[in-house]
Every structure is written in C-alpha cells, then in structure tokens.
N, C-alpha and C positions, 0 to 999 in steps of 0.2 A: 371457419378458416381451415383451409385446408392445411394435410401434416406438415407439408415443405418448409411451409412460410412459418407455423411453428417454428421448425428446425430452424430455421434463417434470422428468428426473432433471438432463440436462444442461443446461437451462434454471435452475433454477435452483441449480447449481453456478454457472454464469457468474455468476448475480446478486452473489453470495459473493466471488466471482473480481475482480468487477470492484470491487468497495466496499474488496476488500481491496488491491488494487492500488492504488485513489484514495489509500487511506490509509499504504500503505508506498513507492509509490514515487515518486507526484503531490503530495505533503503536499497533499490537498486531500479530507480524510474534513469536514471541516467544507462548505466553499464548494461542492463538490462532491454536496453531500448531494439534492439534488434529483432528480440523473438516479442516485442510487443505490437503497436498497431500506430502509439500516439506520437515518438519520438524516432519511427525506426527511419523517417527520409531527411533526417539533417546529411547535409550534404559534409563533405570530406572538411570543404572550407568555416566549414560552421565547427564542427569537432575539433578543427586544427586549433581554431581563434579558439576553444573553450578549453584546450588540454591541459593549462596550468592550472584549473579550478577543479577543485574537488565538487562536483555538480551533484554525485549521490550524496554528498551530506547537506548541500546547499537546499537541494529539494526533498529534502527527508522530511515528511511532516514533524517527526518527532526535536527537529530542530526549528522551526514555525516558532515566532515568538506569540502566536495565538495558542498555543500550546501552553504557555509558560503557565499561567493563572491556573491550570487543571495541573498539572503536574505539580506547583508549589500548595494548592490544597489539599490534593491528594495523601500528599507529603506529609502536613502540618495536623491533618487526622490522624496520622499513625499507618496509614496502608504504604509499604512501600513497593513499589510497582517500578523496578529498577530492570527486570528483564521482561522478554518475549512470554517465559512460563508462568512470570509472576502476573503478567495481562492475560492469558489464556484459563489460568484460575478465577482470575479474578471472572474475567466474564462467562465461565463455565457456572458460576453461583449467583452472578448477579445479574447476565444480561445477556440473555440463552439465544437473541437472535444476532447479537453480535458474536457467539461462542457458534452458531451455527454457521453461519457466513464462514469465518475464520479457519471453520472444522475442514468445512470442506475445501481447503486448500491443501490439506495434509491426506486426508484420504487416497 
C-alpha cells in the first residue's frame, strides 16, 4: 500500500477515535459535535426541536443503563471508580491497552 492511502486510513481512524472519545470520556458527543465528523450536519431545525434536552448527559455512555451492572459490581467489590483519575488508575494497572488508547488523548 502505498504511504498516502496509509495516511488516509489513519486519518480517518482518528476521526472515529476522536468522536468516540468526545462521547465516552468528555460527555460532550452532543456540544462537541461541531469539530467532530458524526453529529456535526444536524440541521439548525434539529438542534432547535432538541434544545430543552440535556442530549450530552442523555448520550453519555456513563449514563447507559447497560452501564449500571458494571458500575454496581464494581462498587460492591470495594473499587470505587467515582472519577475520570480513579478510571485512568484503575486501567494504567489493569488494562494497559485500554490505559494506552485513553493515554493518547492527553498527550
């Protein structure tokens, strides 16, 4: 493969990369949608009908009631994992390609 289409492949991985990051670790897949790729062409009339809803909490993984089961386990072991630094430990010791992914957002 020639270098371009590399560059082309990893460009837009990043786009992917970045939206999904806005959306899992920023809770900002909504407010954020402008400098992202997935949500940036809702039209005026779509944001107007949406502006009484808090849409970054609505789509914040971290509020997913698929979510609930791992957070109430987590919990009921003794880890408590209540901020962003207490997940970034947590997967810097236990889960180093989710502490890499993660890392490289802060670099």
């Amino acid at each position: 493969m020639p270098s371009d289409m590399y560059e082309e492949k990893i460009h837009v991985i990043t786009i992917y990369a970045n939206d999904i990051y806005k959306a899992l670790w920023s809770n900002e897949p909504f407010s954020a949608r402008k400098t992202g790729d997935f949500l940036k062409d809702l039209s005026k009339k779509v944001i107007d009908d949406l502006g009484d809803c808090d849409l970054d909490s609505l789509l914040s993984i971290s509020n997913h009631y698929a979510i609930l089961p791992y957070k109430y386990t987590l919990n009921k072991m003794g880890l408590d994992i209540n901020t962003k630094e207490d997940t970034m430990a947590m997967a810097l010791y236990y889960f180093s390609a989710v502490n890499e992914f993660l890392a490289a957002f802060h670099d």
